[in-house]
FITI-520951 format. One line per 4 residues: for each residue x, y, z of C-alpha. Coordinates in Angstrom, 3 decimals, padded with zeros to 6 digits. Example, Ala and Ser with C-alpha at 12.3 -4.5 7.8 and 13.67 -1.06 7.14 Angstrom:
012.300 -004.500 007.800 ~ 013.670 -001.060 007.140
END
This chain:
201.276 -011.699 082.190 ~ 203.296 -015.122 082.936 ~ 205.899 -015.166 086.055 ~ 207.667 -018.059 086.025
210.568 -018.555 089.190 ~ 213.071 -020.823 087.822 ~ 215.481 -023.190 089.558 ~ 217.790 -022.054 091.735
221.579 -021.538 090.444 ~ 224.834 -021.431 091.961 ~ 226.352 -019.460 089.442 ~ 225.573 -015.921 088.842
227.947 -015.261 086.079 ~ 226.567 -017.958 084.000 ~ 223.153 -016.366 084.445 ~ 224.458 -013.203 083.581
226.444 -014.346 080.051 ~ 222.935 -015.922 079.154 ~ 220.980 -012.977 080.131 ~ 223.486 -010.639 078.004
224.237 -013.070 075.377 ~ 222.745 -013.926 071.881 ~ 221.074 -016.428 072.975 ~ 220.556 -020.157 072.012
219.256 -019.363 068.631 ~ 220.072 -015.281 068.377 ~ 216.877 -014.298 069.685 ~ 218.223 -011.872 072.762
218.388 -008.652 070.827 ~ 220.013 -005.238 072.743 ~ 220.266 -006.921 076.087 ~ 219.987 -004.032 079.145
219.259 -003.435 082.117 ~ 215.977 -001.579 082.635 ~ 216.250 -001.843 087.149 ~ 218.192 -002.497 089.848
218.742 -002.771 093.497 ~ 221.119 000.263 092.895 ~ 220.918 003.151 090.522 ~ 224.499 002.968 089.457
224.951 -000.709 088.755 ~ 226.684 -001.208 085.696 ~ 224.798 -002.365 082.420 ~ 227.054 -004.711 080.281
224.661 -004.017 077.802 ~ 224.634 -000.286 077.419 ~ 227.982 000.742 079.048 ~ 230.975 -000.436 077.364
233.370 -000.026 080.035 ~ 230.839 -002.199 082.246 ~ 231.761 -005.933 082.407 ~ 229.792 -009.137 083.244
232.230 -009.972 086.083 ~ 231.529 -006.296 087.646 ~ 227.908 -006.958 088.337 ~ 228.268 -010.321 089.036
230.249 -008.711 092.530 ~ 228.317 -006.560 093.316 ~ 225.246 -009.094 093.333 ~ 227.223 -011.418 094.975
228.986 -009.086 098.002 ~ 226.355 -010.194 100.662 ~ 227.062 -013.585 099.684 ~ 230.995 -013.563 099.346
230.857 -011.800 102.869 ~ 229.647 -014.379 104.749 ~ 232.176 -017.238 105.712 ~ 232.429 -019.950 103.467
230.265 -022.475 105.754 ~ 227.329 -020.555 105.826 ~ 227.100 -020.183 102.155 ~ 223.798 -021.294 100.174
224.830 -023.703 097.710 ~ 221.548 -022.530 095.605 ~ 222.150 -019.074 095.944 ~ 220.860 -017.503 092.435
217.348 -016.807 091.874 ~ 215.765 -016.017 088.251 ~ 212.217 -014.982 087.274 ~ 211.212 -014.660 084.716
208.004 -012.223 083.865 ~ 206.261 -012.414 080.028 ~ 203.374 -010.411 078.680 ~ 200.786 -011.852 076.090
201.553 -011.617 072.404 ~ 198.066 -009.599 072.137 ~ 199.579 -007.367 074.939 ~ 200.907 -003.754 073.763
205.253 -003.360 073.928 ~ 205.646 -001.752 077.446 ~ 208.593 000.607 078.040 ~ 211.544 000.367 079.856
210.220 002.624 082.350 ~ 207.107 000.012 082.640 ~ 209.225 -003.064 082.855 ~ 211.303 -001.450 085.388
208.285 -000.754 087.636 ~ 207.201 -004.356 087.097 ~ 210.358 -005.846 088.204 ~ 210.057 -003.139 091.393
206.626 -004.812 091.750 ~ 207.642 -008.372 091.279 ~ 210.971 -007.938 093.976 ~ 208.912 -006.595 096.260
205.567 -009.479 096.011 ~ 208.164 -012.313 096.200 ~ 210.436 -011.229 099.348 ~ 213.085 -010.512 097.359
213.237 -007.122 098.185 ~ 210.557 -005.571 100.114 ~ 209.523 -001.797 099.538 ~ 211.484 000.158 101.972
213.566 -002.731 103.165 ~ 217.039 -001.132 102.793 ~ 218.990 -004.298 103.398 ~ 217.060 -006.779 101.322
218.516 -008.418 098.565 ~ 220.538 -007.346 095.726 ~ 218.638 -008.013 092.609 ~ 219.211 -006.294 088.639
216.037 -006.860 086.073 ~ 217.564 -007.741 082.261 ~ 215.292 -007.014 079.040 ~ 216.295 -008.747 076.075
213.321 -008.816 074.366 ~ 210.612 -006.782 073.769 ~ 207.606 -008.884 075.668 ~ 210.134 -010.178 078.634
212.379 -009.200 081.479 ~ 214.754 -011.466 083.864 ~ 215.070 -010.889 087.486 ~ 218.322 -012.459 088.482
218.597 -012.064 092.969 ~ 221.173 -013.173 094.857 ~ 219.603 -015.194 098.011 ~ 221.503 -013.761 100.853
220.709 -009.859 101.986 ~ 223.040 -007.168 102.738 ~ 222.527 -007.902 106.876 ~ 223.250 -011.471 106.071
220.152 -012.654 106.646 ~ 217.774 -015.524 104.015 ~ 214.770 -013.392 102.549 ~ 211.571 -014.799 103.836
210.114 -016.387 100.260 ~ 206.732 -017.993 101.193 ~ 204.502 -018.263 099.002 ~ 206.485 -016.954 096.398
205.346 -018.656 093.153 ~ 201.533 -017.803 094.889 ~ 202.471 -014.330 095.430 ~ 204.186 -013.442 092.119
200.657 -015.008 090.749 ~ 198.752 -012.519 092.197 ~ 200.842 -009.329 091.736 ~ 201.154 -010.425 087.834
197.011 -010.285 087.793 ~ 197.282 -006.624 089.648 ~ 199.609 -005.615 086.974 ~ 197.435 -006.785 084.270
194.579 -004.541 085.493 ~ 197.012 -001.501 086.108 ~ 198.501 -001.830 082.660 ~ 195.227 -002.768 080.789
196.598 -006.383 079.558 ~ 195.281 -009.355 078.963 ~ 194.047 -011.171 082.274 ~ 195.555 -014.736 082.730
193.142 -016.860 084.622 ~ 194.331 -017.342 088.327 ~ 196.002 -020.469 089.002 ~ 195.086 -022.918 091.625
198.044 -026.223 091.692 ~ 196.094 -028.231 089.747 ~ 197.859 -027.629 086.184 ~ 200.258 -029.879 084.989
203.707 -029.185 085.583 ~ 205.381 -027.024 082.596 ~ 208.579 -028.358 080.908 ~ 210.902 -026.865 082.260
213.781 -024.761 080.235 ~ 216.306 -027.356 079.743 ~ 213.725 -029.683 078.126 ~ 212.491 -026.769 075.680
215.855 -026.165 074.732 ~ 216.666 -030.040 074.171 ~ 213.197 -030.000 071.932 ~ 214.499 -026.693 070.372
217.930 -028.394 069.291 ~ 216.328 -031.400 068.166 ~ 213.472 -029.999 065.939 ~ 210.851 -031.270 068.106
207.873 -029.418 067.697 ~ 206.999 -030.980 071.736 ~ 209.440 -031.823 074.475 ~ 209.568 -035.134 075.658
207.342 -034.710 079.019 ~ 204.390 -033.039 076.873 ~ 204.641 -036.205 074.504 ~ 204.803 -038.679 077.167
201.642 -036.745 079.210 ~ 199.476 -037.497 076.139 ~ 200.206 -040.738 075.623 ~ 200.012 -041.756 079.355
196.897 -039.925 078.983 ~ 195.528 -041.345 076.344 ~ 196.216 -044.980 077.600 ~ 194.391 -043.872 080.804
191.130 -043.241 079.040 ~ 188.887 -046.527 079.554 ~ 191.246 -048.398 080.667 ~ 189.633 -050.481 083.534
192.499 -052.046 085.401 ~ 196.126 -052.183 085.475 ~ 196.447 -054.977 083.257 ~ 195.158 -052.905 080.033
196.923 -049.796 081.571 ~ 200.491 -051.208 080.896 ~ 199.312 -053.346 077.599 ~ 198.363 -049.452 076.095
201.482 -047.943 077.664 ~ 203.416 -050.655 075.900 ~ 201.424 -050.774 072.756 ~ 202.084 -046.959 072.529
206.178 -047.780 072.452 ~ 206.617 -046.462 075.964 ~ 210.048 -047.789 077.790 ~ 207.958 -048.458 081.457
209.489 -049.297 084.535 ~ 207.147 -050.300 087.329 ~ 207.812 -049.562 090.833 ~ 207.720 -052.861 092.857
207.297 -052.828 096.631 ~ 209.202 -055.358 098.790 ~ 206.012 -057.365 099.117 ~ 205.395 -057.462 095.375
202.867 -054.942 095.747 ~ 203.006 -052.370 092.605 ~ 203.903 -048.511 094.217 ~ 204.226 -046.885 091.252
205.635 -046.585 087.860 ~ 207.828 -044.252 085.530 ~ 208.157 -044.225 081.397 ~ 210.340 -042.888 078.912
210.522 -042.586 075.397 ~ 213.022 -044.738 073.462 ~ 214.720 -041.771 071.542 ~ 214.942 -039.237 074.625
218.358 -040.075 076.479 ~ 221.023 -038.304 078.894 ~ 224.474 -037.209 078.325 ~ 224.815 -041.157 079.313
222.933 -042.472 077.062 ~ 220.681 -043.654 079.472 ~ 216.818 -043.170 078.416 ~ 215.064 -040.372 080.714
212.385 -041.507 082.863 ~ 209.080 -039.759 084.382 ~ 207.034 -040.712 087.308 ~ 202.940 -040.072 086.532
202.875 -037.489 088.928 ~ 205.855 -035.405 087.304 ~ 203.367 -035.721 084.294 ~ 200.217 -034.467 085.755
198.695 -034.287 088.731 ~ 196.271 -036.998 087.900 ~ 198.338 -039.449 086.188 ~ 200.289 -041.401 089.313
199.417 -044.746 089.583 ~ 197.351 -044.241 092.947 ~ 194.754 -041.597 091.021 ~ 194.524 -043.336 088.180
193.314 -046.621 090.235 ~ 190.641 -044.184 091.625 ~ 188.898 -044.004 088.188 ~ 188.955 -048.442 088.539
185.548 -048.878 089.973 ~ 185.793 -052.597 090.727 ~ 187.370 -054.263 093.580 ~ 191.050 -052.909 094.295
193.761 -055.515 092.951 ~ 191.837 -057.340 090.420 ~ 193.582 -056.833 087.290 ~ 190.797 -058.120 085.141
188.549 -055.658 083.334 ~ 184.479 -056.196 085.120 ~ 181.998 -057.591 082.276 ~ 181.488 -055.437 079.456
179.019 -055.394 076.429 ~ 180.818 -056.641 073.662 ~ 182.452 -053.663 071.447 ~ 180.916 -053.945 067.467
182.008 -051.141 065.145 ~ 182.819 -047.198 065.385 ~ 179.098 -046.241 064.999 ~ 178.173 -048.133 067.512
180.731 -046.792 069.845 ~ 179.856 -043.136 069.056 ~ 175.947 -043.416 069.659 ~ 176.805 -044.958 072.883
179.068 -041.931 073.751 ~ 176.355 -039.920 072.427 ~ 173.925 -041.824 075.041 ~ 176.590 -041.431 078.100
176.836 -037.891 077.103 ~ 173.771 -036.788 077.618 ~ 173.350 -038.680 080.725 ~ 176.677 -036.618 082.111
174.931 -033.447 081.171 ~ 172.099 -034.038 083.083 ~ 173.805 -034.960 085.861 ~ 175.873 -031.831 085.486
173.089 -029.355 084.866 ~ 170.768 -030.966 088.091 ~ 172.948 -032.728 090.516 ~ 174.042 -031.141 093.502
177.136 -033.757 094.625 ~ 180.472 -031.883 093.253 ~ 182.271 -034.921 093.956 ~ 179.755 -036.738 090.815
180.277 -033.753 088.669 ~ 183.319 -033.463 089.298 ~ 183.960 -037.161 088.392 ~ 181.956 -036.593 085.173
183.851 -033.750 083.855 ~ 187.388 -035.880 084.020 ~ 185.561 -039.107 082.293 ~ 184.723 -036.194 079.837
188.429 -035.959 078.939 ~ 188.712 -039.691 079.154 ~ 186.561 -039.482 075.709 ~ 187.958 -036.936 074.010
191.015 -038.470 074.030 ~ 189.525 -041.952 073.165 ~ 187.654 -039.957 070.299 ~ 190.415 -037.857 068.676
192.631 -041.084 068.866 ~ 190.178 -043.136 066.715 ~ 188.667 -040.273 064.760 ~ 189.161 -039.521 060.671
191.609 -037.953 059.286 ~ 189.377 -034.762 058.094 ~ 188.192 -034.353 062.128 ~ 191.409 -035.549 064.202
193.581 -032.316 064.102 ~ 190.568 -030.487 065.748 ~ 189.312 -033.563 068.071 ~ 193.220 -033.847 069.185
192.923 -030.111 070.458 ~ 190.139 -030.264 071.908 ~ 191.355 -033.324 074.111 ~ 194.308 -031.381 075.135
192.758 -028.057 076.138 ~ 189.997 -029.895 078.144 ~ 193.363 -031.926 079.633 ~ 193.084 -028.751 082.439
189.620 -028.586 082.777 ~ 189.100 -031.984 084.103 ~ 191.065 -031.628 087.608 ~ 190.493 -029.218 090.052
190.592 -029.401 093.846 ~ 186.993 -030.935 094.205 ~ 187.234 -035.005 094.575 ~ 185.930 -036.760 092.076
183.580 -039.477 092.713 ~ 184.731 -041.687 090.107 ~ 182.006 -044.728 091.053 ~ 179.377 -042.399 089.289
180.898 -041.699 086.158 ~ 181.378 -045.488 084.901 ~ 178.472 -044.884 081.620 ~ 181.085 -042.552 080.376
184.604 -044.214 081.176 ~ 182.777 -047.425 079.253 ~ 182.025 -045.295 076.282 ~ 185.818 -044.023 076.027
186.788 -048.103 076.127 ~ 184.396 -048.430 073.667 ~ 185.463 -045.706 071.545 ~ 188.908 -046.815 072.064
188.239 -050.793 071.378 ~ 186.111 -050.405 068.842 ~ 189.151 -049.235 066.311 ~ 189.358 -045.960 063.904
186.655 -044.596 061.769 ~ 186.966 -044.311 058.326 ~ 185.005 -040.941 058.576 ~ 182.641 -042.212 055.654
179.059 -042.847 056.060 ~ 177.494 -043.829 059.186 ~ 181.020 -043.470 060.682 ~ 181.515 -040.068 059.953
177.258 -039.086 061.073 ~ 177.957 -041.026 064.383 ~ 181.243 -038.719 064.646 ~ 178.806 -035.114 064.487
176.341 -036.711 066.685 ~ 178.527 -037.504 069.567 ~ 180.484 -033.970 068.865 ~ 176.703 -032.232 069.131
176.244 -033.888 072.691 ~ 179.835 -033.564 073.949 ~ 179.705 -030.165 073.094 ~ 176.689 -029.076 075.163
178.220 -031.486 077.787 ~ 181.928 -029.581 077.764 ~ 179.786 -025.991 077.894 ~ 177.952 -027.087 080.609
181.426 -028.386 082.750 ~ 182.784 -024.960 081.655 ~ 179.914 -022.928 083.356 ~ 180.370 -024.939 086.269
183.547 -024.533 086.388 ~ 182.994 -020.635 086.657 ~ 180.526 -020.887 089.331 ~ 183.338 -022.420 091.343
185.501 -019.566 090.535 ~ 187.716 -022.296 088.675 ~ 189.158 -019.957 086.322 ~ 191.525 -021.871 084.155
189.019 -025.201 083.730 ~ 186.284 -022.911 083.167 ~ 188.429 -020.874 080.402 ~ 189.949 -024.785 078.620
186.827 -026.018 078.486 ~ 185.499 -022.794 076.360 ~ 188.451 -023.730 074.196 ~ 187.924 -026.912 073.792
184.276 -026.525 072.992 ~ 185.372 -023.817 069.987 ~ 187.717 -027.005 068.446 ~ 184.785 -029.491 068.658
182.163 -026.728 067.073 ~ 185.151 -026.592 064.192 ~ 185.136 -030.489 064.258 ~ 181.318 -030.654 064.189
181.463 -028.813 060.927 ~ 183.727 -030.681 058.980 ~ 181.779 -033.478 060.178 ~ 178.459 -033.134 059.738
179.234 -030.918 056.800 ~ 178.117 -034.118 054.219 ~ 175.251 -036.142 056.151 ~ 173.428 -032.757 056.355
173.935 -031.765 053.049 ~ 171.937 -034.890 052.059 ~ 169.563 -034.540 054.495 ~ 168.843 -031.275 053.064
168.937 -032.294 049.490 ~ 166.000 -034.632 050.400 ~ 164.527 -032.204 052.190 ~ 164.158 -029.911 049.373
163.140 -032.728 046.993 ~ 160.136 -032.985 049.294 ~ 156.719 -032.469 048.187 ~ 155.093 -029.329 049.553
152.272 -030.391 051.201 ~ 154.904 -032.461 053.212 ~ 156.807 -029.220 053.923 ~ 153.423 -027.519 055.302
152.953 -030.455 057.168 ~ 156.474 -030.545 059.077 ~ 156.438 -027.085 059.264 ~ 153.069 -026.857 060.728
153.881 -030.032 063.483 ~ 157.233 -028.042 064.527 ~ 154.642 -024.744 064.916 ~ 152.911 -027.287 067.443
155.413 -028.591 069.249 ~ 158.005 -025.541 069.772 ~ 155.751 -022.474 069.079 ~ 158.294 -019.998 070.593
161.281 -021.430 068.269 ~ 159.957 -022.789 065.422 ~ 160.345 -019.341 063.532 ~ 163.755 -019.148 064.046
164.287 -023.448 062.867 ~ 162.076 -022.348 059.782 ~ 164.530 -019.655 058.949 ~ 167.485 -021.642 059.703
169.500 -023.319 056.284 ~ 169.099 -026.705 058.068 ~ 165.540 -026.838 058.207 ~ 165.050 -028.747 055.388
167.389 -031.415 056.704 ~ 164.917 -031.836 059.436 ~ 162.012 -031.852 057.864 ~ 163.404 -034.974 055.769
164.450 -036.273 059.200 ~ 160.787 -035.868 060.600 ~ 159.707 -037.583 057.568 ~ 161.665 -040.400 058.377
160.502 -040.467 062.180 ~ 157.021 -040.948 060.633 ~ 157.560 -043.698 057.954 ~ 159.384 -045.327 060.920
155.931 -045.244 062.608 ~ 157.145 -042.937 065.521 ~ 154.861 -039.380 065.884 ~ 156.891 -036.228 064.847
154.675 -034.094 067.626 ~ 156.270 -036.319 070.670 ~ 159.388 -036.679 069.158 ~ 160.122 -033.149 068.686
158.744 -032.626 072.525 ~ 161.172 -035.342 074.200 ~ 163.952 -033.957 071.934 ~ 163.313 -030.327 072.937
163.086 -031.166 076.999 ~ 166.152 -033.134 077.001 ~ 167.807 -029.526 077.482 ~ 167.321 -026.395 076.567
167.858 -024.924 072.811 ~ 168.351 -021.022 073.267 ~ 172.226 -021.317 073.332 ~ 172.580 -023.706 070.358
174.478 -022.307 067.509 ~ 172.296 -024.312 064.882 ~ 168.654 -025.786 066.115 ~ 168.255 -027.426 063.144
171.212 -029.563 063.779 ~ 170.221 -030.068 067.083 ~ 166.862 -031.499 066.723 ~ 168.249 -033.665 063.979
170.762 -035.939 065.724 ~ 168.565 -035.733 069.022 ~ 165.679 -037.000 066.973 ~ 167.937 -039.742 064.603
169.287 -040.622 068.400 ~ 165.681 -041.206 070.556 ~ 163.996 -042.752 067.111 ~ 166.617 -045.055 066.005
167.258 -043.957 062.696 ~ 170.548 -044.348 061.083 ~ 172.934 -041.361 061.406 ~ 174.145 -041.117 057.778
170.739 -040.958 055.701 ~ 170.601 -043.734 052.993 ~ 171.535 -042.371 049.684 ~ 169.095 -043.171 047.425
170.585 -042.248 044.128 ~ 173.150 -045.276 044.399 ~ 170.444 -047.376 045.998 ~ 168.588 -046.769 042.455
171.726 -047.167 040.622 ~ 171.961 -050.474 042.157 ~ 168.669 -051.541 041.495 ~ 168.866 -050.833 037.658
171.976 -053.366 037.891 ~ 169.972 -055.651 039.690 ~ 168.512 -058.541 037.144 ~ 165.926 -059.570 039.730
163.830 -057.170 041.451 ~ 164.420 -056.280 045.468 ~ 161.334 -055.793 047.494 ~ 161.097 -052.505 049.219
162.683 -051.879 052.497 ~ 159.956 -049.596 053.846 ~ 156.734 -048.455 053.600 ~ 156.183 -045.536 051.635
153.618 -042.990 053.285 ~ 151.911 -040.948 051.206 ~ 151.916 -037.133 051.833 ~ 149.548 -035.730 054.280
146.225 -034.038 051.594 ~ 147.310 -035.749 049.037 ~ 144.152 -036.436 046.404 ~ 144.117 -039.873 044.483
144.056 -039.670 040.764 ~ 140.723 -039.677 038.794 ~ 140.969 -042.697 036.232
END
């Protein structure tokens, strides 16, 4: 259950023609009121004789009787409180005992107060109520409101248990700030699936991720077709900066601007300098490796993963882990911006659910997490893959990593009681398993293929090495549909001149197995990844095809070992 205090008003009877009308596209259906400071206030809704001007008097007597100087300008006060989709179609009765509820948490109108403020609850739907309040009691007194967003949090969770509903995760300031109803509306009459804060957040966002100094900052912003306006001290020094989007204007025509911070918490120009780890005021990026293609990119991440999970699993520093997990979002965004088409619908959601789950109240330690922030300007320099080949294998092993990496942030997350990050990052690591799929889907279908193609004392062999190495899983990898596509990637280890026994060790210690969804897979991009070997196995069919076409003949590329007890011929 969402409560949601809106801005304060100055005009009651507009509220009230909203809350009783159609409205804005004829979704209000048998408006009425379901509570009220006063038994006998009349209902617009169910009472013809009732009018909208009637109850707007009576909610506003305490306010007209005070002289004109004392007045509140802002004197209106809406809430608004929503249940879950999944959550069962309470009764009047219900609602009107959660609006009771609600008055009473905020200071609106505390239980047994008997000169608090005049206040009517309006259902129009059948998962919502309004709570319109006028902010000036019957002794002419302000209602004491402290807290009140906090407070209304924490009655909504009572109510969910009381009522059996779905529990919302507790808040804690850190979230992003919600559009609010005017831009939903504007998006609404415009056809806009997004409003025009949500759009910018991502694309500030986005820009954000690698970026390693002001300079490439604003080139992204720009590059993304942001209107930016920078915030210039008197001294020169840069204070901040706002952007817009060239299509979203005012009455005035005038294009509507947004400061970082109105964005998200961490996106004002003084936090995101925090992530720059070289000296404050140099503009120029530090020295970098040179970026090469997509595949490179992506087994770096991979790398820089796994480095950010160890560091999450064993380090004790929150400020370093805490640093890690928002470099984390950093490269999902770089990721799902240069991902393939057949992966970048699922990538893209898993960059903005994890948006919450990298900011919390712990300080990051950004001077610890560069491996990672280096990987997202790698992922992000290095241009789009074409999701083919070694592109598209690169793609599932850096998913398989980031996906252990995103669990692990998540069950950190709940040991701080960080409810929300811990709950985005389990989302976000259900869109990457759904990304993995689609695309590792092809490079371990031919690594299987090959598998099965193997000869069998080759099988007994790999089969009888994994029995070695992890004796208390290597029942379940046997059983598993992707064992075949490791043993052809053991094979491989071996013609490479690597031993399966130690690879298969190292790749099993690196972290533990129990909670993977497929071991197979695991062991397969962990092993590709220590050894070396290309992601997206070579496909020999066209290489033959090739060589038949080929009027002079090609040496071999590799050895070829012969299978372990295999007997020469007898001439």
């Amino acid at each position: 259950m969402i409560p949601r205090i809106h801005k304060r008003g100055s005009r009651t009877i507009g509220l009230i023609r909203y809350l009783y009308g159609p409205g804005t596209h004829e979704e209000h259906t048998d408006p009425h009121l379901v509570a009220a400071f006063d038994p006998l206030a009349p209902d617009p809704g169910r009472n013809p004789a009732a009018t909208y001007e009637q109850l707007q008097r009576l909610l506003d007597q305490p306010v007209d009787a005070l002289p004109t100087g004392r007045r509140p300008d802002k004197h209106v006060w809406h809430l608004s409180v929503r249940a879950a989709p999944e959550d069962p179609v309470l009764s009047d009765e219900d609602w009107a005992a959660i609006a009771r509820r609600m008055v009473a948490a905020t200071g609106i109108a505390p239980e047994g107060d008997e000169t608090a403020c005049r206040w009517a609850a309006v259902r129009h739907a059948d998962d919502h109520i309004h709570i319109i309040a006028t902010l000036v009691r019957d002794d002419g007194r302000r209602p004491r409101r402290h807290n009140e967003a906090r407070r209304a949090q924490a009655e909504a969770r009572a109510i969910e248990t009381d009522y059996n509903l779905r529990r919302v995760p507790p808040g804690d300031g850190t979230a992003a700030k919600r559009p609010t109803s005017a831009e939903r509306h504007k998006a609404n009459r415009r056809r806009q699936p997004r409003t025009p804060r949500e759009e910018l957040r991502e694309t500030v966002r986005r820009s954000a991720a690698g970026a390693m100094g002001e300079t490439e900052f604003f080139d992204r912003l720009a590059a993304a077709g942001l209107l930016v306006r920078r915030r210039i001290a008197p001294s020169g020094d840069l204070l901040g900066y706002t952007v817009a989007l060239p299509n979203d204007r005012n009455a005035s025509g005038e294009p509507v601007f947004y400061s970082g911070s109105k964005l998200a918490p961490d996106l004002s120009l003084p936090r995101i300098r925090q992530r720059w780890t070289h000296t404050p005021g140099d503009n120029t990026p530090p020295a970098l490796p040179p970026v090469t293609g997509p595949a490179s990119a992506r087994r770096r991440t991979t790398t820089a993963a796994r480095q950010a999970l160890i560091a999450i699993e064993h380090g004790s520093d929150d400020g370093v882990i805490a640093a890690h997990i928002a470099a984390t979002g950093e490269v999902l965004d770089a990721l799902a911006k240069t991902s393939a088409a057949h992966t970048r619908h699922e990538l893209h959601a898993a960059a903005t659910a994890f948006e919450r789950a990298s900011r919390s109240h712990i300080r990051a330690t950004h001077t610890h997490s560069k491996a990672l922030r280096r990987a997202a300007r790698d992922l992000a320099h290095s241009g789009p893959a074409l999701g083919r080949g070694e592109d598209n294998a690169t793609t599932a092993m850096a998913i398989d990593m980031l996906i252990f990496l995103i669990t692990a942030a998540a069950h950190w997350h709940a040991g701080k009681q960080h409810a929300q990050q811990a709950a985005a990052a389990q989302q976000a690591a259900t869109h990457l398993r759904t990304a993995y799929r689609t695309a590792a889907e092809h490079p371990i279908a031919a690594l299987r293929h090959r598998g099965l193609r193997q000869a069998p004392s080759w099988q007994r062999h790999h089969a009888a090495v994994l029995r070695h190495a992890l004796p208390e899983l290597a029942e379940r990898i046997l059983a598993e549909p992707g064992w075949p596509a490791l043993a052809a990637t053991l094979t491989e280890t071996q013609t490479a001149g690597h031993n399966p026994t130690a690879l298969l060790t190292q790749a099993a210690t690196q972290r533990e197995l129990d909670t993977a969804e497929h071991l197979s897979d695991v062991l397969i991009w962990r092993l590709r990844h220590i050894a070396n070997l290309p992601a997206n196995p070579p496909n020999t069919h066209n290489q033959r095809a090739r060589n038949n076409h080929t009027t002079t003949p090609t040496p071999a590329t590799h050895t070829t070992t012969k299978p372990p007890n295999s007997r020469p011929r007898h001439r």
